[in-house]
C-alpha positions in Angstrom: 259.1 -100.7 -65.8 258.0 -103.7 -63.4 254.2 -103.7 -63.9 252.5 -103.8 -67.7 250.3 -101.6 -68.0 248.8 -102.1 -71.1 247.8 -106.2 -70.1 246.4 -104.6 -66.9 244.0 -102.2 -69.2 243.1 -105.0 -71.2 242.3 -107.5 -68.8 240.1 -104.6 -67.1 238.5 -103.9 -70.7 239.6 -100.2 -70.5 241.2 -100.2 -73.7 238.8 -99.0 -76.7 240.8 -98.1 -79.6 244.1 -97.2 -80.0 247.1 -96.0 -83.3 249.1 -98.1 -82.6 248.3 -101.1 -81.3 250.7 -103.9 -82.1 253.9 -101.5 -80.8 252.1 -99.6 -78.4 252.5 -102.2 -75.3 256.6 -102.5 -75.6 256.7 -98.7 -76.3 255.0 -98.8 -72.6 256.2 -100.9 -71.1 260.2 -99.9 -72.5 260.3 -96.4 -70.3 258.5 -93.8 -68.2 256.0 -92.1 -70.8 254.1 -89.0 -70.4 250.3 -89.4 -70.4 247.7 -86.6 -70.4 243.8 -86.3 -70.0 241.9 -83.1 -70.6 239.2 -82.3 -68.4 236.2 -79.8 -69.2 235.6 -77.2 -66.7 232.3 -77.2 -67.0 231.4 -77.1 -63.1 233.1 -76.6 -59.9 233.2 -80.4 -59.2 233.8 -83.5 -61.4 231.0 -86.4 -62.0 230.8 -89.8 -61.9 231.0 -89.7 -65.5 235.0 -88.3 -65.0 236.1 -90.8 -62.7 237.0 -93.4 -65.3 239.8 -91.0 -66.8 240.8 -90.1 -63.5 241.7 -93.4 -62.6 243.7 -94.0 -65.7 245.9 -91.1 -65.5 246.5 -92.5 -61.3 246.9 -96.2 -63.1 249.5 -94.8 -65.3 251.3 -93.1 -62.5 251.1 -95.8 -60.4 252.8 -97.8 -63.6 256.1 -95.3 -63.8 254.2 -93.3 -66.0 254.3 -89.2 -65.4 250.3 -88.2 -65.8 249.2 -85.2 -67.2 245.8 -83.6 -66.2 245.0 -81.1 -68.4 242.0 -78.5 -67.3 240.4 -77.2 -70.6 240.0 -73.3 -69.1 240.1 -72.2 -73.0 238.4 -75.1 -74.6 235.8 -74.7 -71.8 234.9 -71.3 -73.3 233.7 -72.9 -76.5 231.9 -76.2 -75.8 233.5 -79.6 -77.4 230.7 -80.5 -80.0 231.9 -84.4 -79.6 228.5 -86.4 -78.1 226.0 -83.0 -78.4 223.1 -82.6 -80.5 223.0 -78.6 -79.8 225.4 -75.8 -78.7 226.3 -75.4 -75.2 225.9 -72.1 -73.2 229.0 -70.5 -72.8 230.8 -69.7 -69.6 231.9 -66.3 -68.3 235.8 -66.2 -67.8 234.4 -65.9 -63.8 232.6 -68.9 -63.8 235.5 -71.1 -65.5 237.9 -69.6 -63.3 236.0 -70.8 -60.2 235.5 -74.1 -61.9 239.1 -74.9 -62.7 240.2 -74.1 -59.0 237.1 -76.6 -57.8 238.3 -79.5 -60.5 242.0 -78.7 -59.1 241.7 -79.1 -56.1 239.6 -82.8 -56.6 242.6 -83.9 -59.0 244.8 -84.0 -55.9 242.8 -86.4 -54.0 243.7 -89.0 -56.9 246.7 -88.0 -58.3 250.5 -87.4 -56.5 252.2 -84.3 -57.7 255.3 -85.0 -55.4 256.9 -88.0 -55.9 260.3 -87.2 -58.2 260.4 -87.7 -62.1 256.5 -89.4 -62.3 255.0 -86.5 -60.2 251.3 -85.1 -62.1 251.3 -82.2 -63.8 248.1 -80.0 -63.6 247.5 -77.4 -66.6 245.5 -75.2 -67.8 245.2 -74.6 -72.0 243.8 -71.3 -71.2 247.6 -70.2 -69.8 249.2 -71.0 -73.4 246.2 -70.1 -75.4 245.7 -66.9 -74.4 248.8 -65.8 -75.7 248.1 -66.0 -78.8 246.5 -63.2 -81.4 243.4 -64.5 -83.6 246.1 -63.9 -86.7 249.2 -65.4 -84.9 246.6 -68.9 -84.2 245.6 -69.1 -87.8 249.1 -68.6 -89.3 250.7 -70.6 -86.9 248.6 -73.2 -86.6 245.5 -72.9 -88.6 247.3 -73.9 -91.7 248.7 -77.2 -90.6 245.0 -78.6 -90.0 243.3 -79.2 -92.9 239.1 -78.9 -93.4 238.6 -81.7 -95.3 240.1 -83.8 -91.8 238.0 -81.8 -89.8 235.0 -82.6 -91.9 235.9 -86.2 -91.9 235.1 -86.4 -88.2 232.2 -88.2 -87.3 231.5 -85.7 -84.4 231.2 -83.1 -86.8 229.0 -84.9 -89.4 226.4 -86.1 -86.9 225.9 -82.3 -86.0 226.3 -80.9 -89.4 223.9 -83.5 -91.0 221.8 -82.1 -87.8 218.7 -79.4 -87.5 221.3 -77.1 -84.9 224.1 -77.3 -87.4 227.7 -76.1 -85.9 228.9 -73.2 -85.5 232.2 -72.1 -85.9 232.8 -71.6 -82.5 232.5 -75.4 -81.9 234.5 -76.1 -85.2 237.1 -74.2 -83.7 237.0 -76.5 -80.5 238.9 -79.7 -82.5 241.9 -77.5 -83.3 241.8 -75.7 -79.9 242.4 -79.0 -78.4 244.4 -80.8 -81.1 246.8 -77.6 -80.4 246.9 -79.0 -77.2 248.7 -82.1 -77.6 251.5 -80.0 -79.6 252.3 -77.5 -76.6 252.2 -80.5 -74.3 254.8 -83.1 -76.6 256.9 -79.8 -77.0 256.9 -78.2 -73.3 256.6 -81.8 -71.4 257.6 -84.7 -73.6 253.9 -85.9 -74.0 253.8 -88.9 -76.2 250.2 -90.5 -75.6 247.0 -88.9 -75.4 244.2 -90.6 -73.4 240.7 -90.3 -73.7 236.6 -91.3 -73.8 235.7 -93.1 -77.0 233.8 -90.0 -78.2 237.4 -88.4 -78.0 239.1 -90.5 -81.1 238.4 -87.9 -83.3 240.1 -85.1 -81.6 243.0 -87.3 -80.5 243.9 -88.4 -83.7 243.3 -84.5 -84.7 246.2 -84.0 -82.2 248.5 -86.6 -83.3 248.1 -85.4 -86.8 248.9 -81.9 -86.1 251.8 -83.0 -84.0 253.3 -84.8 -87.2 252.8 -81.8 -89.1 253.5 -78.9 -87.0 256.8 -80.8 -85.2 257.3 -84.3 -87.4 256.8 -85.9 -84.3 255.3 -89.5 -83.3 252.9 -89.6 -80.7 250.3 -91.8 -80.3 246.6 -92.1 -79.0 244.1 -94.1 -76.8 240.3 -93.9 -76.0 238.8 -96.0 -73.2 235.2 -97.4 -73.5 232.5 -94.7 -71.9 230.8 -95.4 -68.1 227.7 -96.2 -69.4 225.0 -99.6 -68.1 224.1 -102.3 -69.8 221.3 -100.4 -71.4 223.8 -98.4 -72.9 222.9 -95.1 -70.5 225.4 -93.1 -68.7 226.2 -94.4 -65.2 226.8 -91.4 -63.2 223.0 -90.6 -62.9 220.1 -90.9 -60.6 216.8 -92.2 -61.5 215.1 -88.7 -61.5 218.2 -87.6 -64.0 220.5 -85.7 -61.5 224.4 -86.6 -62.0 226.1 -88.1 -58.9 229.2 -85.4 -58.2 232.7 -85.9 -56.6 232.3 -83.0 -54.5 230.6 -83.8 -51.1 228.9 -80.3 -51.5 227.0 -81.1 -54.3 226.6 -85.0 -53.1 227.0 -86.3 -50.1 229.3 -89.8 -49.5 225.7 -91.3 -47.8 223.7 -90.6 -51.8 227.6 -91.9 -53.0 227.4 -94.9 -51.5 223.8 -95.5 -52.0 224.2 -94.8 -56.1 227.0 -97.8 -56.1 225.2 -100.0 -53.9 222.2 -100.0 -55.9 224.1 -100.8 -59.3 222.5 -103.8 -61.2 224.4 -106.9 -61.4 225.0 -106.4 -64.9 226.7 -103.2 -64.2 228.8 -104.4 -61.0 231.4 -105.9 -63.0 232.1 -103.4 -65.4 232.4 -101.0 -62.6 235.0 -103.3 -60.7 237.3 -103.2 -63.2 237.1 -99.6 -64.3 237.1 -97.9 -61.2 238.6 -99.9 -58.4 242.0 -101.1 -58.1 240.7 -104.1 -56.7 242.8 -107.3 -58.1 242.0 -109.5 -60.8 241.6 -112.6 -58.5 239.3 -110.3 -56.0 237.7 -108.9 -59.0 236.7 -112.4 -60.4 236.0 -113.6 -57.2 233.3 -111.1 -56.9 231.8 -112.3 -60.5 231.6 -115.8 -59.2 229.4 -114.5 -56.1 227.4 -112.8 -58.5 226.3 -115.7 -60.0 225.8 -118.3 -56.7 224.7 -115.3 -54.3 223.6 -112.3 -55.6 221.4 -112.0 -52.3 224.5 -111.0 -50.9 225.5 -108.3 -52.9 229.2 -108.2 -52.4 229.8 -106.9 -55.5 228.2 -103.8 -55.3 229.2 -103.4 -51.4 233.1 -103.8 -52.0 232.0 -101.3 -55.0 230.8 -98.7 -52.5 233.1 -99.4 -50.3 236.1 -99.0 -52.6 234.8 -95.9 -54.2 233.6 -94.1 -51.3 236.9 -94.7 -49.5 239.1 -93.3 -52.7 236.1 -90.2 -53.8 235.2 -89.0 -49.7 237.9 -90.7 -47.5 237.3 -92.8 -44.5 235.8 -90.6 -42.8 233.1 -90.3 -44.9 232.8 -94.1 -45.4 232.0 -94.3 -42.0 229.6 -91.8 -42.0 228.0 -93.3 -45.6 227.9 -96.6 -43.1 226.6 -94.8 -40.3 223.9 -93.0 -43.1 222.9 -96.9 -44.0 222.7 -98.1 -40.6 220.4 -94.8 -39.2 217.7 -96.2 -42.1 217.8 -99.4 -40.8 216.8 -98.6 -37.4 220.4 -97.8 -35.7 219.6 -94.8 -33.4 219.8 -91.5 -34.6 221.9 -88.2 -32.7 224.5 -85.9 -33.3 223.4 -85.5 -37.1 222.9 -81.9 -39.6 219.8 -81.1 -41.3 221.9 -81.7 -44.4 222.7 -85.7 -43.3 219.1 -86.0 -42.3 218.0 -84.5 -45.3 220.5 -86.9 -47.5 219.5 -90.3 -45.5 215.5 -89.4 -45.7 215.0 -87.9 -49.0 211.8 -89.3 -50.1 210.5 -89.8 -46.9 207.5 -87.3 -45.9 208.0 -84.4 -43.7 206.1 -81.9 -41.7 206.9 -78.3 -40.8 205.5 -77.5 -37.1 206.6 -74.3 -35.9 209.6 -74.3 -33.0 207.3 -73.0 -30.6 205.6 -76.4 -29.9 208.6 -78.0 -28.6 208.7 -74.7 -25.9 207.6 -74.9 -22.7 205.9 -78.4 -22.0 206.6 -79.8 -25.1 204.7 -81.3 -28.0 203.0 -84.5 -27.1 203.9 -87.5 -28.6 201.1 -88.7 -30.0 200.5 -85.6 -31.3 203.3 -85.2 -33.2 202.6 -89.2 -34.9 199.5 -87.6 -35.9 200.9 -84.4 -37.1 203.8 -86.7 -39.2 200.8 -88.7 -40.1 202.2 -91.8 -38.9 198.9 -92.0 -37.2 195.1 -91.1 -38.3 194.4 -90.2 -34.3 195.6 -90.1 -30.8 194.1 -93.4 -30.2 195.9 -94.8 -32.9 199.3 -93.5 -31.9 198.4 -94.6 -28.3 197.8 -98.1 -29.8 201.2 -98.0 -31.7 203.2 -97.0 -28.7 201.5 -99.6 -26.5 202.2 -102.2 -29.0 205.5 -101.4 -28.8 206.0 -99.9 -32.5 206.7 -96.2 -32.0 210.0 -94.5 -32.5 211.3 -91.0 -31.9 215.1 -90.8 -33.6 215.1 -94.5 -34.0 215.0 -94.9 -29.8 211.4 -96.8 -28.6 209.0 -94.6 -27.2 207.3 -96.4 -24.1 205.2 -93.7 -22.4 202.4 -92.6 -24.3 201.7 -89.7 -22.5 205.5 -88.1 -23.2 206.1 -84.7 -24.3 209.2 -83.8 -27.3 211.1 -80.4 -26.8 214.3 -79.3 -28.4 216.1 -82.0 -26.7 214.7 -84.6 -28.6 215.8 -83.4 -31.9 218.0 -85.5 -34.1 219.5 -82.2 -35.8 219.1 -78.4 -35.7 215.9 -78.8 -36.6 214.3 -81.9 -37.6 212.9 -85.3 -35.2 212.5 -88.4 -37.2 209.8 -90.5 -36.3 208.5 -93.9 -37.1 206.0 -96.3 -36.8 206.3 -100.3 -37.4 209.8 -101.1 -39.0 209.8 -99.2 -42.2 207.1 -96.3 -42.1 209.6 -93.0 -41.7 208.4 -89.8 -41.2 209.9 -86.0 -40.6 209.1 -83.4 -38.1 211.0 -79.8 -39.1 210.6 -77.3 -36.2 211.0 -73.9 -38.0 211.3 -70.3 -35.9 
């Protein structure tokens, strides 16, 4: 082992707890260790909120450490209780099937699963607990887990000291996953489970079970949660929607935005858990913080760095080309779904396709119709005065007419008076 990993999760801050932690650094750094995650299933794509324990298991790799990403397809029918003031809904065996393929196939975007002895792993808990029979589970492994540790969990008091109670579905859950860390130390030679800080308790379930079921030592970590410096998740929009991995369900333009907007007191934090910027970079960006946080370089090389790793280049170039399009660059060649994306709180207009036909729609008509302009006279004013835009491109002729050609998309013309006033046009058939 040539790089130590446990000084490089320090100096990050991305070490919250641990069993062991006057031994646990030499044990490390001594060998290759295996290292697992577990991931719940509970949509197609991860969040924001899973990137943090991504990029630990691809830290530990990249140390000479063999990751382990576990996919909780039979935890994931229960619900972990860890963090929740009520029950979740529970899944369909279709719908966690679907989302176990979707979280697969992101895990392979951050993780290498072909390079010799430290190659990932990817599992599923629902291919080894399925095999068991509701008696074989509670003889087998029911009776090395004892209540009174279960009870002691502070996950568990906070929701039994709680109106919604638990149910014994959701008690089940810490056993289900302590179980977890057994089958893994005894089919893979898993020695250190990693987690959230909301995870200590079933971590320390695992290790104890381990001890009982097998005698064997293994040992545990928790990482500090993504959340601001108000203490909120980070991972969220203002109006409360989660920022996804999948490009599907966000695109890299809202990506990039999210990180670009991150307070300063957030920037840091962020650096150092997601990136795998260097300390010196890292530190360098602090300083800027503090003598020009005009600039913002912190939360650009963020962006940039995350966007790159999450949607490739090719989607940091067309987050860039997103940015640049709001700023006035011209606009062509885009989808409905870009357009959508770049100008989502900007008004918009539906005018039915028929108007671009034939001669076209005027163009001061259609400033009106955006309401960009109160009348015809005013949008002849604007376009005289040399502060009318059609797709970010000056219009000069006031007496112009827009057809289909002038779209920016299928569908939609973006318009735009002065330098900052945006509006949409949607042409539906």
């Amino acid at each position: 082992m040539n790089f130590d990993i446990f000084a490089d999760l320090t100096w990050r801050g991305l070490i919250h707890q641990t069993t062991d932690e006057q031994n646990l650094p030499q044990w490390l750094n001594a060998k290759s260790r295996t290292v697992y995650i577990g991931f719940d299933p509970t949509a197609d794509s991860l969040h924001v909120g899973s990137l943090l324990q991504l990029m630990l298991l691809r830290r530990f790799q990249r140390a000479g450490h063999r990751p382990i990403a576990l996919v909780g397809g039979a935890t994931g029918m229960i619900g972990d209780p860890s963090g929740k003031s009520e029950e979740r809904n529970l899944l369909s065996v279709d719908s966690l099937r679907a989302n176990v393929v979707g979280i697969e196939r992101q895990m392979r975007q951050f993780l290498d699963f072909d390079c010799g002895e430290t190659s990932a792993l990817l599992v599923n808990n629902f291919d080894w607990m399925r095999k068991f029979s509701y008696l074989d589970f509670l003889r087998d492994v029911g009776k090395n887990f004892p209540v009174n540790v279960m009870l002691g969990k502070d996950s568990v008091k906070s929701r039994l000291g709680s109106e919604a109670g638990l149910s014994y579905t959701e008690f089940s859950y810490m056993l289900l996953q302590a179980y977890d860390f057994v089958h893994l130390n005894e089919a893979h030679g898993c020695e250190l489970q990693v987690g959230g800080s909301d995870q200590w308790g079933n971590i320390t379930a695992g290790i104890d079970l381990a001890r009982r079921m097998r005698g064997a030592q293994v040992f545990g970590m928790t990482s500090p949660l993504l959340v601001d410096s108000e203490g909120k998740k980070i991972g969220k929009t203002a109006e409360g929607t989660k920022v996804w991995l999948s490009p599907e369900r966000t695109s890299a333009y809202l990506f990039y935005q999210y990180w670009i907007n991150v307070g300063d007191a957030d920037a840091g934090p962020c650096l150092r858990y997601l990136t795998e910027l260097s300390r010196d970079e890292v530190e360098s960006l602090d300083e800027s913080r503090g003598t020009a946080p005009h600039e913002r370089s912190s939360q650009k090389r963020l962006a940039e760095e995350l966007t790159r790793l999450v949607h490739g280049d090719s989607g940091l170039a067309a987050a860039r080309r997103a940015t640049d399009i709001f700023f006035g660059a011209e606009i062509s060649g885009l989808s409905d779904g870009q357009l959508r994306d770049i100008f989502l709180d900007v008004p918009s207009t539906e005018l039915p396709f028929s108007r671009l036909e034939g001669e076209g729609l005027g163009g001061l008509d259609a400033f009106v119709e955006a309401g960009l302009a109160k009348s015809k006279g005013e949008a002849r004013r604007t376009v005289q005065q040399g502060g009318a835009y059609v797709n970010n491109r000056r219009v000069t002729d006031p007496d112009a007419k827009l057809t289909s050609t002038d779209l920016a998309s299928e569908s939609v013309m973006v318009l735009r008076s002065g330098k900052k006033r945006y509006a949409l046009l949607r042409f539906v058939r």
